[in-house]
C-alpha positions in Angstrom: 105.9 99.4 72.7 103.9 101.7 70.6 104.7 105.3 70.2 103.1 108.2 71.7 102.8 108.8 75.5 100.9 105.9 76.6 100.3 104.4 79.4 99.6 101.5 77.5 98.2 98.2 78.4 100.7 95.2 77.8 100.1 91.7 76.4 102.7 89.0 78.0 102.7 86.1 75.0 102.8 82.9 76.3 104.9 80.1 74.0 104.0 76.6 73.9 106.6 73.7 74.4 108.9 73.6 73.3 108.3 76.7 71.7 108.0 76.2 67.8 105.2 79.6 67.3 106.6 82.7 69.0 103.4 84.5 67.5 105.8 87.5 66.9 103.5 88.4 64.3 100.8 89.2 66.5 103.0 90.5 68.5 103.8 93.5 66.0 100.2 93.8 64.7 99.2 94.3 68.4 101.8 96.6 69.4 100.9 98.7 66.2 97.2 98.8 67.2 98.6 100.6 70.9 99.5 98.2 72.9 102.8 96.7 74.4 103.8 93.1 73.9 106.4 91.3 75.8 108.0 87.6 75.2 110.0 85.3 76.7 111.2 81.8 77.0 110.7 79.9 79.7 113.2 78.4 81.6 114.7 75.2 79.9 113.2 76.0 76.3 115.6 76.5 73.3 118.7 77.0 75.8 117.1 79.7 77.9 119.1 78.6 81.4 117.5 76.7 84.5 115.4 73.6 84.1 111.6 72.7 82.6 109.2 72.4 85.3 105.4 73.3 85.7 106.1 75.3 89.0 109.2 77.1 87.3 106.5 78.0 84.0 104.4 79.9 86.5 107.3 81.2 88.3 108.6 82.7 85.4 105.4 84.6 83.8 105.0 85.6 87.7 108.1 87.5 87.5 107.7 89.0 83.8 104.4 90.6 85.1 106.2 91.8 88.6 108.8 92.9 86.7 106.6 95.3 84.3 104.5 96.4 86.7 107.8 97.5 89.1 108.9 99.6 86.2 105.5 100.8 85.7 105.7 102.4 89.3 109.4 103.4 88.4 109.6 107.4 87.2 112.6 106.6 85.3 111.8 103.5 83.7 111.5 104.8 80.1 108.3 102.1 79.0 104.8 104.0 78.7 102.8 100.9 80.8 99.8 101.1 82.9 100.0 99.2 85.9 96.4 98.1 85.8 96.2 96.9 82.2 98.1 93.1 81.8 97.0 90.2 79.7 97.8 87.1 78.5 98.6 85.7 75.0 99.0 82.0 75.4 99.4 79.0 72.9 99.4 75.2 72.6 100.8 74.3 76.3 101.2 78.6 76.9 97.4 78.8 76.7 97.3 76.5 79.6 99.8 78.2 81.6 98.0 81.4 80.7 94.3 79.6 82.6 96.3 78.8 85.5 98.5 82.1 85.5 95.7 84.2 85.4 94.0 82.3 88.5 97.0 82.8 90.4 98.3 86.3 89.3 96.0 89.7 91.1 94.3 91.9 88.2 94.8 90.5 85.4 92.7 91.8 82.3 92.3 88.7 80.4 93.4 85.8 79.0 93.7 84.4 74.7 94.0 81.0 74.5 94.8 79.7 71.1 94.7 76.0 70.4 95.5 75.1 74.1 96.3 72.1 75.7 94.4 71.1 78.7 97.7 70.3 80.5 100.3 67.7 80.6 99.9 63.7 79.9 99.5 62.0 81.8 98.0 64.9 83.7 98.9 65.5 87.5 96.0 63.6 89.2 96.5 60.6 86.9 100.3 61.1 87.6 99.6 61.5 91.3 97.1 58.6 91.5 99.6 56.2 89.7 102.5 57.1 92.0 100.4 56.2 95.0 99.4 52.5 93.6 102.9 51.8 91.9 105.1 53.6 94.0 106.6 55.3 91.1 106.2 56.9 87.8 105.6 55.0 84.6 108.3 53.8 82.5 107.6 55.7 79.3 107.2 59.0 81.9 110.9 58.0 82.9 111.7 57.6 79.4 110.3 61.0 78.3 112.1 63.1 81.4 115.6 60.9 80.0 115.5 62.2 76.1 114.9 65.6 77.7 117.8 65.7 79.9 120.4 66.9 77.4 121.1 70.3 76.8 121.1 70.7 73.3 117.1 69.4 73.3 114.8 72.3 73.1 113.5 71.1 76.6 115.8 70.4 79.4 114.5 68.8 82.7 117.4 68.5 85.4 116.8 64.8 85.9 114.6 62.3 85.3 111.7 62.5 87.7 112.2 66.6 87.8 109.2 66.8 85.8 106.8 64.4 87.1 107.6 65.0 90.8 107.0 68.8 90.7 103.9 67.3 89.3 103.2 65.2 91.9 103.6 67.1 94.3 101.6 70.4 93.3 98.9 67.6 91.3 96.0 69.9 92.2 97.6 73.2 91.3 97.8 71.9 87.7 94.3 70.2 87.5 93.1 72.9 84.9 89.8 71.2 84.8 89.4 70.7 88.8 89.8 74.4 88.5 87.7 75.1 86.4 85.1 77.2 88.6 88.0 79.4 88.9 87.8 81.2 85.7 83.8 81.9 85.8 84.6 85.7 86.4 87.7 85.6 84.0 87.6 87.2 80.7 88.3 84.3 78.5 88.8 83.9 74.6 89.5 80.0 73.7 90.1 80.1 69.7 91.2 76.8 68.7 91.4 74.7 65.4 89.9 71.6 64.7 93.1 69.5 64.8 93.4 69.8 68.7 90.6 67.7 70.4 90.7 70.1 73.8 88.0 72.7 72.5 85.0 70.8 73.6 86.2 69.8 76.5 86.9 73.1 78.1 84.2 75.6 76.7 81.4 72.6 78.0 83.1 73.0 81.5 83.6 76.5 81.5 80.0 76.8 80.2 78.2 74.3 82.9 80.1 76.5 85.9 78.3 80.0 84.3 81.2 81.3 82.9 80.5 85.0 82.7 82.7 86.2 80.2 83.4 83.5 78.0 83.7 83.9 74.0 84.9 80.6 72.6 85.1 80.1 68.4 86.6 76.9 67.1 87.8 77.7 63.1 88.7 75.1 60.7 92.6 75.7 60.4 95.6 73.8 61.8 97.8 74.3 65.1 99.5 77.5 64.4 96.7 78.9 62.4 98.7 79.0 59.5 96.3 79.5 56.7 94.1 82.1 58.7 97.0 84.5 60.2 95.8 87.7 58.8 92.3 87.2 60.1 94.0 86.0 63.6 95.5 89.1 63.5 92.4 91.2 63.0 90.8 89.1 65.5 93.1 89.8 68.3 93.2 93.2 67.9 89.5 93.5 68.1 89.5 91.3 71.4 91.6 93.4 73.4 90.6 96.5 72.2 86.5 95.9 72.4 86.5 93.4 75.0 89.9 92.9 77.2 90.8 96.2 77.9 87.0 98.3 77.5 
């Protein structure tokens, strides 16, 4: 957290999978501009305990923001954070847990999405239509969940079929773009590079449902935004602090 009294609004970062860029930079640029950042990792990434599942991803930034906003009501809980400010900081596969987070989650400011992903593949509808015509997943699904059962992987499923039937079964609860009119009143900031082919996709969508509060940019840089961090930097702190939190 910064110093001073606060309150201060608080930005939850979201990591991708399995996890490679913590964005620990923005992390200390933002909390040096007046806000506080939190991190995690998810359940079953990089030895954190439990298992990988897309319910349990939810789950868990659930009960980072219930857990901030319980101190926040606590008089002896020594962080200066205001209940009523929370955001999301979400890349690669976090800025799509960050979309459906933020649907699901009361009074949440706003949501960064950096380079996200658009969901899972095969995604949950495909996954769900193909389980009712073949009575079970595909092979190379089966084969994916296997080479992620082992512990020392930076994902861990609990079994094969973990994965895809939490999928399965919840198929419209991660149909990002069946949700789409969900996010019209959202403020929204999709920044992505042109190596990931999602950017299109989601602005048109968001765009053709009237989204209110969208500001989308698509830079010429990689995934992590390597080559452009200082300006990334700049340009977060200007988001939350003219537009997230005004």
């Amino acid at each position: 957290h910064p110093g001073g009294q606060g309150p201060n609004p608080t930005i939850v970062l979201l990591h991708g999978g399995p996890g490679w860029e913590r964005n620990l930079d923005l992390a200390r640029v933002l909390q040096r501009a007046g806000f506080n950042v939190t991190t995690f990792t998810h359940r079953g990434h990089w030895g954190s305990g439990g298992f990988r599942t897309p319910s349990n991803g939810l789950e868990d930034i659930t009960a980072v923001v219930d857990e901030f906003r319980g101190c926040a009501d606590d008089p002896e809980c020594p962080l200066p954070i205001d209940p009523a400010k929370f955001a999301y900081l979400g890349h690669s596969y976090g800025g799509f847990r960050a979309m459906l987070s933020i649907m699901e989650v009361p009074d949440i400011s706003c949501a960064v999405v950096l380079d996200t992903s658009l969901g899972p593949t095969p995604s949950s509808i495909e996954l769900r239509e193909y389980v009712a015509e073949h009575g079970d997943i595909p092979q190379e699904e089966k084969d994916w969940e296997e080479e992620n059962t082992a512990p020392e992987l930076p994902y861990r499923i609990e079994k094969v079929g973990a994965w895809s039937a939490d999928l399965v079964e919840h198929a419209d609860r991660f149909d990002l773009m069946g949700r789409i009119d969900e996010l019209v009143d959202v403020k929204l900031f999709v920044l992505s590079s042109a190596l990931v082919d999602n950017y299109s996709t989601l602005v048109q969508a968001l765009e053709e449902q009237g989204a209110n509060h969208l500001r989308a940019e698509l830079w010429d840089s990689d995934h992590g935004f390597n080559g452009r961090r200082v300006e990334l930097a700049r340009t977060m702190v200007d988001y939350f602090t003219d537009d997230c939190f005004d």
